[in-house]
N, C-alpha and C positions, 0 to 999 in steps of 0.2 A: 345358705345365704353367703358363708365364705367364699363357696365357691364361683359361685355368681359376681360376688364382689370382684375376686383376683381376676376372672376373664375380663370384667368390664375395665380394668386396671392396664390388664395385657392387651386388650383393644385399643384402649385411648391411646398408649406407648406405641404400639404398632402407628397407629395415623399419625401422631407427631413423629413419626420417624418417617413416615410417607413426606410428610408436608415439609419437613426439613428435608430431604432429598429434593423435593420436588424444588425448592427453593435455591437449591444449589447449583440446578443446571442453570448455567450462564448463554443469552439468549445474545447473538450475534447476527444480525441484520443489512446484509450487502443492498445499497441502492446502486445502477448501473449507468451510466448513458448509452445513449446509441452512438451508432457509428459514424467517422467521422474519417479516415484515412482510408486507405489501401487495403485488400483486405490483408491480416495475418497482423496488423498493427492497430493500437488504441480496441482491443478487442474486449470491450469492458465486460460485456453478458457472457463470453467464454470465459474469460478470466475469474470473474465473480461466481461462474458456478463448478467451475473448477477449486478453487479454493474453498467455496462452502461444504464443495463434496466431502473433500477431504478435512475437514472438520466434523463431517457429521459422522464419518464411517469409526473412527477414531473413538476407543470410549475409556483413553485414562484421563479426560478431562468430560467433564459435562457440560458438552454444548449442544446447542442447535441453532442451529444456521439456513436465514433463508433470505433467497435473493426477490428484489423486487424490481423492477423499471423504473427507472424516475423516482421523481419525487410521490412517494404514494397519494393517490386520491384521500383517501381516509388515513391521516398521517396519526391516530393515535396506536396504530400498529405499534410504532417504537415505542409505548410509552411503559414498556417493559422489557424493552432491549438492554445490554449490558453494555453494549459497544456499537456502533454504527458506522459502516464503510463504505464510503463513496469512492467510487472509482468511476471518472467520465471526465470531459472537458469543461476546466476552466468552471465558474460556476452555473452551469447548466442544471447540473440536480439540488445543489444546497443552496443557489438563486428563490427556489421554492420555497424555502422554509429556514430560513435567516433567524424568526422569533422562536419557532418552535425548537431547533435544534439549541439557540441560547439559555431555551427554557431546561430542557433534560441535561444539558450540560453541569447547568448552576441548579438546579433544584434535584435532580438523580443523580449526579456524579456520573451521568453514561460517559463512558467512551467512546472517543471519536475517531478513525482512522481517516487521511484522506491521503489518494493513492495517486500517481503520475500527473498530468495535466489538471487536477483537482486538484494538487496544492498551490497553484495560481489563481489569484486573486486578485482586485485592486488592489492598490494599497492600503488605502482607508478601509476595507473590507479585512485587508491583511493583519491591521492594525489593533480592528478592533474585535474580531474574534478569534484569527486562524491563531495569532499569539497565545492568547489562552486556551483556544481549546487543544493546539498540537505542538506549540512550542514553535513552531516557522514556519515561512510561508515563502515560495517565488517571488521574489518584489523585482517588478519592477524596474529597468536603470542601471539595478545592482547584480541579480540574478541571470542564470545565463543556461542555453540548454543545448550545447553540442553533444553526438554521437562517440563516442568512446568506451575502451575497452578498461573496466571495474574489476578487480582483486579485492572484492569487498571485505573487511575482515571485522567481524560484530563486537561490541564492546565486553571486554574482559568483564569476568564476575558480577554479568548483568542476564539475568532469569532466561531474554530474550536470546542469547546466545547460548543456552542449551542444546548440545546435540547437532551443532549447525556444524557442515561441512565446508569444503573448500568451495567459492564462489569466482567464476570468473565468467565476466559476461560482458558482450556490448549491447549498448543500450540507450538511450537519449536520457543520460541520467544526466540532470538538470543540478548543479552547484551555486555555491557562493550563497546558498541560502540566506535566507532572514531569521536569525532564529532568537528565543526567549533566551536571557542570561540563567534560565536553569535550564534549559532542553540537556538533552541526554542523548550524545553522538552513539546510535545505536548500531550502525553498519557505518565504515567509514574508506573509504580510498581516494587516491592520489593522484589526481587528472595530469598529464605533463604531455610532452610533443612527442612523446614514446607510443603512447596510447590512443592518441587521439586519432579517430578516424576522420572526421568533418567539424568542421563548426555550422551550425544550423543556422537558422535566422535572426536567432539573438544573440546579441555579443556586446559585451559590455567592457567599459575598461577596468573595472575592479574583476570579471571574469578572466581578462588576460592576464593582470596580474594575480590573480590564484595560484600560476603554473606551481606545480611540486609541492602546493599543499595541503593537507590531510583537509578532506572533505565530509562530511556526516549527509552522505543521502540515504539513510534511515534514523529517524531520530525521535525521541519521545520527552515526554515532560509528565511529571508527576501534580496535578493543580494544588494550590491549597488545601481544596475539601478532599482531599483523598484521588480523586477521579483522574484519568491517565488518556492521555492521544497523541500520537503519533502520523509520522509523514512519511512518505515514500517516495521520489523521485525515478524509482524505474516503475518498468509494468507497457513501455512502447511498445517494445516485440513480446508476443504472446508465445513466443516458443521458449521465451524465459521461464516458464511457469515452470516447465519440465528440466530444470536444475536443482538438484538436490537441495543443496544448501540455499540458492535465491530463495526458493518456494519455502523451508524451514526457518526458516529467517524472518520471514513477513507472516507467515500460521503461528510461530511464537507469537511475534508482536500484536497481533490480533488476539490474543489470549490472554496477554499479559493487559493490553488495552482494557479489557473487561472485564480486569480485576481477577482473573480466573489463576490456577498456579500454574506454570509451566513446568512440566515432568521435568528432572535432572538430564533425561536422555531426549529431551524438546516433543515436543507435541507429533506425535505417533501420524509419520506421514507414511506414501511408498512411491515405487516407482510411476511414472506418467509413462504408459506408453502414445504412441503415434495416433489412434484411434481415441484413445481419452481426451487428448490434447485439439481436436477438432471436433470436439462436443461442443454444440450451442453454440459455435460461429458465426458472426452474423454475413448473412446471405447477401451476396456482390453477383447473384446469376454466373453466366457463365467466366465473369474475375475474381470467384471465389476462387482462392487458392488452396491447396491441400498442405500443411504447416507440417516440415519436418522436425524431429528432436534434434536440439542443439547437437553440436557437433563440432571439432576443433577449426574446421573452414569458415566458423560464423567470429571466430574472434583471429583470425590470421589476414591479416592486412596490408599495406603501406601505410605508413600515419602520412596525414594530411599536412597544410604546416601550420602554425599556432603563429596568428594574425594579430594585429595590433587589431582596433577597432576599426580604426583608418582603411588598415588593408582590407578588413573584413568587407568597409562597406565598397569601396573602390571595385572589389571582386563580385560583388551581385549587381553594378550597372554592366558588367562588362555583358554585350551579347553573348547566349549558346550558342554554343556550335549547331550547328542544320543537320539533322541527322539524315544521313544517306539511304 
């Protein structure tokens, strides 16, 4: 009968050591949009399963990671996600589900990421969730999204910047953020007339007057209830993914977003080759492009010139040239 006892003893101990593992994997949920640009830019379904990938292959942290299209049909999927990532245009996929995502934020503490073109919002939109649940949001007026060349450098003695390498990249990283008085400038660089390759279509006069100073287009916020989200202003060029340090950067913050710990030497990525990096593309027929690995010609330039708002606007009446 001892004996019987201690197995059934060793048994129970065994399943709760099951159920407490099982409990520990932190469950990470990519929503996508479709495409919307050129191909090899705004590459959301490549990007999102690129970076899932490489979350799942990975085992000193316990995740699992899976990507969905849009806004899910049957949205109680998340209702055991730890983190949630929207990468797509503007509100396109979180348009869907405004209540639902307010609900997991404030009743599970989920994590929220939202990634390039997704951190723009209305205002009032801006106001009243993107604040709480990521700390900033594009606004607006104030916000601004010229092409330029990023020396992103992650914030000291912050989990997220484990193991992250040197990052330099161009990109449509979007500034002058809206952000919460606690966000947490989690990648930060220096936009000036040095680096800037174009100004895009928005331009604002609190954007020009940013020139020379420190920027946070990666940044996170911790909520009251414990619960953690985060913003990303790049992610235009999909051949960014394949930089060490960008991609380590934002697979931290995805981890640490979900409450999960981030190893001392950053979340166990590898190399992207050429072929990896044009997984899951989405299909432009015969203007699909073949997407090369960064390279030092994608950040070598002329800089453009850094416009009043005036000039800015005066320069898009002006007609193109005809091309020959």
């Amino acid at each position: 009968m001892k004996i019987i006892s201690l197995l059934s003893v060793t048994l129970f101990s065994i399943l709760l050591g099951l159920e407490a593992l099982a409990k520990a994997k932190h469950k990470v949920v990519f929503l996508h949009g479709s495409r919307s640009h050129a191909s090899g830019d705004h590459e959301f379904q490549a990007g999102s399963h690129l970076l899932a990938k490489h979350l799942n292959v990975q085992k000193k942290v316990n995740i699992e990671a899976v990507v969905n299209a849009g806004w899910p049909e049957d949205d109680r999927i998340l209702d055991d996600a730890d983190a949630i990532v929207i990468y797509a245009d503007g509100t396109k996929v979180i348009g869907h589900g405004w209540e639902k995502m307010d609900e997991l934020v404030n009743k599970k503490k989920v994590g929220v990421i939202f990634m390039h073109y997704a951190v723009h919002p209305s205002v009032e939109q801006g106001e009243k969730y993107f604040l709480p649940w990521i700390g900033g949001f594009f606004k607006n007026g104030v916000s601004v999204n010229p092409f330029w060349r990023a020396k992103i450098k992650p914030m000291k003695g912050h989990e997220t910047a484990n193991g992250v390498g040197p990052i330099d990249a161009v990109d449509e990283f979007y500034f002058n953020i809206h952000y919460h008085p606690k966000a947490l400038p989690l990648g930060t660089a220096t936009p000036d007339e040095k680096n800037l390759v174009r100004i895009n279509n928005i331009w604002t006069r609190d954007g020009y007057m940013a020139k020379g100073k420190s920027q946070a287009l990666l940044w996170g916020i911790v909520r009251p209830d414990g619960g953690r989200g985060v913003g990303f202003t790049g992610g235009h060029h999909h051949r960014n993914w394949a930089i060490d340090g960008y991609r380590q950067l934002v697979l931290n913050s995805i981890v640490w977003a979900a409450g999960a710990q981030v190893p001392s030497s950053g979340v166990p990525t590898y190399k992207v080759t050429e072929s990896e990096l044009n997984e899951k593309l989405d299909d432009y027929g015969d203007r699909t492009n073949r997407i090369k690995l960064p390279t030092q010609e994608d950040v070598t330039f002329s800089p453009g010139p850094w416009m009043t708002p005036e000039e800015h606007a005066a320069s898009r009446k002006r007609p193109k040239p005809k091309k020959k």
